[in-house]
C-alpha positions as CSV (number, residue, x, y, z in Angstrom):
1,X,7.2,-17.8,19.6
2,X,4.7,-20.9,19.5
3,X,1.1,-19.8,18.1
4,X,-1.9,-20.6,20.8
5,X,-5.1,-21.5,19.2
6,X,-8.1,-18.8,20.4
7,X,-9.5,-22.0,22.4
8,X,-6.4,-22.3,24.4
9,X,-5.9,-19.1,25.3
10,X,-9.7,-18.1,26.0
11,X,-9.3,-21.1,28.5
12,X,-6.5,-19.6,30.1
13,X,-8.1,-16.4,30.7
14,X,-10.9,-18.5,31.6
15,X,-9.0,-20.0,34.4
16,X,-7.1,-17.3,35.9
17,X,-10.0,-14.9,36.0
18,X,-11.7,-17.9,37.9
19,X,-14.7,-19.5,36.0
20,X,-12.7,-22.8,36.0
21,X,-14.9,-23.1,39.6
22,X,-18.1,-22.1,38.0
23,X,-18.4,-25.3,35.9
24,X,-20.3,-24.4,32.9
25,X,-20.6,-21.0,33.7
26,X,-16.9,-20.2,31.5
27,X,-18.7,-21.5,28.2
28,X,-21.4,-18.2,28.9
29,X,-18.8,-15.9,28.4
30,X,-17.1,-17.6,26.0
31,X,-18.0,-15.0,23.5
32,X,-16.9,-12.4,25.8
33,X,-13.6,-13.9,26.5
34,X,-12.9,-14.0,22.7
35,X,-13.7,-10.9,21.9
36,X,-11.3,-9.2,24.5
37,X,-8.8,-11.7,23.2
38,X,-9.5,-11.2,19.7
39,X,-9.3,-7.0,20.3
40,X,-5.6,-7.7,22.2
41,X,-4.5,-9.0,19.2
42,X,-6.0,-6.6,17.1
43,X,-5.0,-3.3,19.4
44,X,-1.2,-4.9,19.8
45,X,-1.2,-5.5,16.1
46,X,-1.8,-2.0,14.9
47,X,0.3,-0.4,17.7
48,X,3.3,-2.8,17.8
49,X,2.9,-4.9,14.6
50,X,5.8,-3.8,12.9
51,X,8.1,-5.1,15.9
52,X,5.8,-7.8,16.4
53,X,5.3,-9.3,13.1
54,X,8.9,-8.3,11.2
55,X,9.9,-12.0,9.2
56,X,12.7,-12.6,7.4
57,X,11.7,-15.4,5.0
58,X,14.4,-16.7,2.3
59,X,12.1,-20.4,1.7
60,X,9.1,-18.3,0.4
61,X,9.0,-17.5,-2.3
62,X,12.4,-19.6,-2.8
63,X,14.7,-19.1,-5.6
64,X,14.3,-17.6,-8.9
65,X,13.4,-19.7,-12.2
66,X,14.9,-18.5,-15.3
67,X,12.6,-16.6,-17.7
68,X,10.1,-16.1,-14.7
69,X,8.7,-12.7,-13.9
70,X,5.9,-13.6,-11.2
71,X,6.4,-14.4,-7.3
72,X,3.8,-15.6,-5.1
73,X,4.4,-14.0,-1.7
74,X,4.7,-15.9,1.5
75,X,1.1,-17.0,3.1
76,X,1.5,-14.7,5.8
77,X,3.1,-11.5,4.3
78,X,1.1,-8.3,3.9
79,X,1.8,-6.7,0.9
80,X,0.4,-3.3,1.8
81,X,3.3,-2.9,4.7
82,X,6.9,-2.1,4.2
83,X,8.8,-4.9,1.8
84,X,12.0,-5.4,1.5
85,X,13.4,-8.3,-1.4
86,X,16.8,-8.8,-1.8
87,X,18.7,-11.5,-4.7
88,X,21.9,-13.6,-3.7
89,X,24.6,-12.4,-6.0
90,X,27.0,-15.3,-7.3
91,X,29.6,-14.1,-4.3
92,X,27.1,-15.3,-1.7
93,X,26.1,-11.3,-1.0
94,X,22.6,-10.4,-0.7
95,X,21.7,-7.1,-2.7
96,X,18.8,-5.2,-2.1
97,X,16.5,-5.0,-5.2
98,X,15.3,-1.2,-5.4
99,X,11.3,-0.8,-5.9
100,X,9.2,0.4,-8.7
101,X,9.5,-0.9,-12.5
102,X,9.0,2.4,-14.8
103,X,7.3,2.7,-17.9
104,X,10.5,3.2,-19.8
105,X,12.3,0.0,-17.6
106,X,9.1,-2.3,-19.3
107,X,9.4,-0.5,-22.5
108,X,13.0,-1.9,-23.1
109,X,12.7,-5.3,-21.1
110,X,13.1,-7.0,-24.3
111,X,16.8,-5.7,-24.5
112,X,17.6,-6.4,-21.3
113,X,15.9,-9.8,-20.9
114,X,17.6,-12.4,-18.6
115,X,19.7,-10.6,-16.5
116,X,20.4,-10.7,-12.9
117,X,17.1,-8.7,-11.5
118,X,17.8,-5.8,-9.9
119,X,13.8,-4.1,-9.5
120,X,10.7,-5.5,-8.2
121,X,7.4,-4.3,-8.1
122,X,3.7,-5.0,-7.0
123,X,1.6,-6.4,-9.5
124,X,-2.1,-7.7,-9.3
125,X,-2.6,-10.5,-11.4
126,X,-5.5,-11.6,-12.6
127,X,-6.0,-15.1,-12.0
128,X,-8.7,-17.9,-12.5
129,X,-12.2,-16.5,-12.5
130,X,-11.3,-12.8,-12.4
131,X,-9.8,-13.0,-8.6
132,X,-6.7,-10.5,-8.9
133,X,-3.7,-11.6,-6.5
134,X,-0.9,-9.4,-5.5
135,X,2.5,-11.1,-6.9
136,X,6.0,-9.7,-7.1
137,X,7.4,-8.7,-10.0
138,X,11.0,-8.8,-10.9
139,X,13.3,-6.9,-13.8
140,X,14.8,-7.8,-15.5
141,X,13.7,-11.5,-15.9
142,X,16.1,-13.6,-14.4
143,X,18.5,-15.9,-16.4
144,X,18.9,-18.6,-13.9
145,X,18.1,-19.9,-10.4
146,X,19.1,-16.7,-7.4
147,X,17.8,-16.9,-3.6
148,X,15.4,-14.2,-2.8
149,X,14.9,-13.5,0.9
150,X,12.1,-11.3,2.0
151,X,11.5,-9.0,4.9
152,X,8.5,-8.1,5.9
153,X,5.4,-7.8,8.8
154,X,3.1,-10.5,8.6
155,X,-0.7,-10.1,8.1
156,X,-3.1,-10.0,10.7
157,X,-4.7,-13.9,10.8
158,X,-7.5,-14.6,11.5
159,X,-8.7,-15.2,15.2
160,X,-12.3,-16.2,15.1
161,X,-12.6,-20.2,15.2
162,X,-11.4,-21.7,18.4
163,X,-8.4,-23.7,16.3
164,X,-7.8,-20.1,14.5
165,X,-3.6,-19.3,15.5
166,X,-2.6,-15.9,17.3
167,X,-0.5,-13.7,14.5
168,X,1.2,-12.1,17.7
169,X,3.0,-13.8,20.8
170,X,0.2,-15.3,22.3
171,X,1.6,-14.2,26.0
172,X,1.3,-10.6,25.2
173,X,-2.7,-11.2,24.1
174,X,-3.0,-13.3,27.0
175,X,-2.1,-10.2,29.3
176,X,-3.8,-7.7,27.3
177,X,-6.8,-10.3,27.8
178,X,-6.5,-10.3,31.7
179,X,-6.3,-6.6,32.3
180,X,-9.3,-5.9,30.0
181,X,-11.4,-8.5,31.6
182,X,-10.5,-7.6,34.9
183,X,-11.1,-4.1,34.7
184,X,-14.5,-5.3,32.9
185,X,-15.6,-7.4,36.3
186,X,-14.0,-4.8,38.5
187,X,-11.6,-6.8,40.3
């Protein structure tokens, strides 16, 4: 899937609703046009994001670093939808890291310091000037470099600004677009 900008896609519907004729008449209802695009994406998002949206991602955040707890997530994951982080053993295998660091697990990290991780968790960190950022958190601390892949659904971009990019296939918001707008005009 190649992300349309808002602009290109409200010029689309533009065109095949037929204000390409009327001139200047298409930038009127520019707003118009942008807000049935921008609901399309928004209605397909919450209905069909998790089919839409699923990533696998094993460049983001990368690899491990030895004595490193903390893991930015990828720019477009959504933290708040189903996760799923997984460490390259030494035999190539990817393993499934299971979720939630307990009380007890953090209470004896020191004795099991730099080891091959085997839990993550969710943790808001608190970073310059007191904005809190959800990283991943991984025990035990790793000893050495291990590939981390990531599964998840993307977040829902932002489609505002005519160079914003469409989170789902643009086709699908393009369609949704035509059928609200034509049932809008009545044709």
């Amino acid at each position: 899937m190649a992300a349309r900008t808002l602009l290109s896609l409200r010029t689309e519907l533009a065109q095949r609703l037929g204000f390409s004729s009327s001139g200047s008449g298409a930038v009127l209802q520019a707003d118009l046009l942008n807000s049935a695009l921008r609901s399309g994406q928004e209605q397909l998002y919450y209905e069909f994001g998790d089919l839409l949206t699923h990533r696998v991602n094993d460049t983001e955040p990368g690899s491990t670093v030895a004595d490193q707890i903390l893991y930015e997530f990828p720019v477009d994951c959504d933290p708040l939808k189903p996760l799923t982080i997984s460490v390259q053993r030494d035999t190539g295998v990817f393993i499934e890291l299971m979720v939630g660091i307990s009380v007890a697990a953090h209470n004896v990290l020191p004795v099991l310091n730099k080891r091959w991780p085997s839990r993550y968790d969710i943790r808001n960190h608190a970073v310059v000037a007191g904005v809190v950022k959800p990283m991943i958190e991984l025990w035990p601390t790793p000893d050495a470099a291990y590939a981390l892949k990531l599964e998840y659904n993307s977040a829902l971009g932002k489609f505002d600004e005519d160079a914003d990019l469409s989170t789902i296939h643009p086709q699908l918001i393009l369609l949704h677009g035509i059928v609200t707008m034509k049932a809008h005009y009545q044709q």
